[in-house]
C-alpha positions as CSV (number, residue, x, y, z in Angstrom):
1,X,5.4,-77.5,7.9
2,X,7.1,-80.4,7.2
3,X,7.7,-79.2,3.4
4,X,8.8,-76.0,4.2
5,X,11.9,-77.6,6.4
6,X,12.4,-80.3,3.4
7,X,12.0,-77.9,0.1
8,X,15.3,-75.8,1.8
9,X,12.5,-72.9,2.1
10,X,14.6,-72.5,6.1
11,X,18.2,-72.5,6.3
12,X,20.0,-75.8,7.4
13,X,20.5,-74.8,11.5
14,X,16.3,-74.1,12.0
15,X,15.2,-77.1,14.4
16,X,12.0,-78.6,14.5
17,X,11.0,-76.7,17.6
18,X,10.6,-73.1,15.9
19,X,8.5,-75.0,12.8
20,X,6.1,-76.7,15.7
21,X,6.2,-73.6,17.8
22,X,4.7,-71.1,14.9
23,X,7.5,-68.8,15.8
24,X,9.4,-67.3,13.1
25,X,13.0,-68.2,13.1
26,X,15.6,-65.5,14.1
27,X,17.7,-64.6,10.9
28,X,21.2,-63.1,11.4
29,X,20.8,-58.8,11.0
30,X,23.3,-58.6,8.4
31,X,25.1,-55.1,9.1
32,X,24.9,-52.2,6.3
33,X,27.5,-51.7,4.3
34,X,29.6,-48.0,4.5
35,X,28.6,-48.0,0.4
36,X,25.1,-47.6,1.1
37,X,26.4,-44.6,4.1
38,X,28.0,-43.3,1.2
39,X,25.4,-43.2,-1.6
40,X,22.4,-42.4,1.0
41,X,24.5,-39.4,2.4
42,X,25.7,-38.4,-0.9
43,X,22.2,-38.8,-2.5
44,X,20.9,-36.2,1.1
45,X,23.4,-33.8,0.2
46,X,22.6,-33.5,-4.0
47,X,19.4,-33.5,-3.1
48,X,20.1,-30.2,-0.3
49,X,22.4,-28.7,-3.1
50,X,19.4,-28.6,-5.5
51,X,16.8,-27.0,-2.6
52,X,19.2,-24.2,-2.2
53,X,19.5,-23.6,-5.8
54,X,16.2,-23.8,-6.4
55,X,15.8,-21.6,-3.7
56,X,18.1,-18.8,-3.9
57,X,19.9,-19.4,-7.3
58,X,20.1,-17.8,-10.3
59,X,16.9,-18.9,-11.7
60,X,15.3,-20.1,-8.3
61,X,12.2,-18.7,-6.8
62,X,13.6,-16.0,-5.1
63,X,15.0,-14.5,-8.7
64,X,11.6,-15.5,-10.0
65,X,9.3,-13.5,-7.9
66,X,11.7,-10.5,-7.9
67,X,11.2,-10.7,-11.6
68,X,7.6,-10.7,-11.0
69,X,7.7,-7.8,-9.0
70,X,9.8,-6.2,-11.5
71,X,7.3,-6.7,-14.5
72,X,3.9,-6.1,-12.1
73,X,5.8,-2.5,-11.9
74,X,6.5,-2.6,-15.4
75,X,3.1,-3.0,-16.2
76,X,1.9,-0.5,-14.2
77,X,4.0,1.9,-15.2
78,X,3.7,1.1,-18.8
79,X,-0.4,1.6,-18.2
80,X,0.2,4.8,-17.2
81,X,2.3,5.9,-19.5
82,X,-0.4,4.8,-22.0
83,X,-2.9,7.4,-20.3
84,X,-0.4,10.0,-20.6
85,X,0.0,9.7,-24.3
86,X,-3.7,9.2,-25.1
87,X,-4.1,12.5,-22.8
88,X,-1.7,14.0,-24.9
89,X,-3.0,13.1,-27.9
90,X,-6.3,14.4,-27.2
91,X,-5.2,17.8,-26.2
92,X,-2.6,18.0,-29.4
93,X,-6.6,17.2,-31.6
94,X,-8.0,19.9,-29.9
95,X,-5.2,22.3,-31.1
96,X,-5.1,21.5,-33.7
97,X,-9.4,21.8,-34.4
98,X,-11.2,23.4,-31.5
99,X,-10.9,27.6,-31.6
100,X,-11.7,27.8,-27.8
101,X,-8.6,25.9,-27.0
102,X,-6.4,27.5,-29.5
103,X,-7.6,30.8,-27.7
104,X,-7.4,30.0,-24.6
105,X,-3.6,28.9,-25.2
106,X,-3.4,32.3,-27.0
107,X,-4.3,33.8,-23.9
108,X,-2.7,31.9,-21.1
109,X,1.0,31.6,-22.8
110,X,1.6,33.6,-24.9
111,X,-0.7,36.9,-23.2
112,X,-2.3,37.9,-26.5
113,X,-5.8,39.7,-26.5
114,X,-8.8,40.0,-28.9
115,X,-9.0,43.0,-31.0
116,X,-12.0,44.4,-29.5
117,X,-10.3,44.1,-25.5
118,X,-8.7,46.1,-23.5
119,X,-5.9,45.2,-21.6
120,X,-5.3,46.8,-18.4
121,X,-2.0,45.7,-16.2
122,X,-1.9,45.9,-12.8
123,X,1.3,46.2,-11.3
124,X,2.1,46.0,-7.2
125,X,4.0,48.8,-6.0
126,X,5.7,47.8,-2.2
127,X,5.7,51.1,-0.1
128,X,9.6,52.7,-0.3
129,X,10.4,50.8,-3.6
130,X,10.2,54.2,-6.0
């Protein structure tokens, strides 16, 4: 202990007693400085400025997952438009090839009959209506 008290490793006004004594000496609590306030309370409030945006701005991840609800729709809707056309597609080939659906067609819109039919129409009369 003595070279700690002669190297200058303790300041001048340490006595002997707190080397001896193992306790540490005391230092003075030096008092912050209103610059480091400033920075730290500064550096709190960027920091809360970039949460929010992150949160809620314009790209943050409230905008993100509405987006990603957005194309999830998309998607779906886009599959389903896909089985519509392939649907479509299918029933234009059979037009266009198989005779039972040009027929039916034939029959169903446009009320034609086959040569050897007979086409009988029924009409409903409502009692009082002559």
């Amino acid at each position: 202990m003595y070279f700690l008290s002669v190297s200058g490793t303790f300041p001048l006004d340490v006595h002997a007693t707190h080397i001896y004594s193992r306790e540490l000496p005391s230092w003075p609590v030096v008092p912050r400085r209103r610059a480091h306030r400033f920075w730290s309370q500064l550096l709190l409030f960027a920091a809360s400025v970039l949460l929010v945006n992150g949160l809620i701005g314009e790209r943050g991840w409230l905008a993100t997952a509405r987006a990603r609800r957005a194309y999830a729709a998309a998607a779906q809707e886009l599959a389903q438009l896909r089985h519509d056309n392939q649907a479509l597609r299918e029933r234009a080939r059979q037009l266009r090839s198989d005779p039972r659906a040009i027929e039916a067609v034939a029959r169903g819109e446009l009320g034609l009959a086959a040569a050897h039919e007979i086409v009988v129409t029924v009409r409903t009369v409502t009692p009082g209506a002559r």
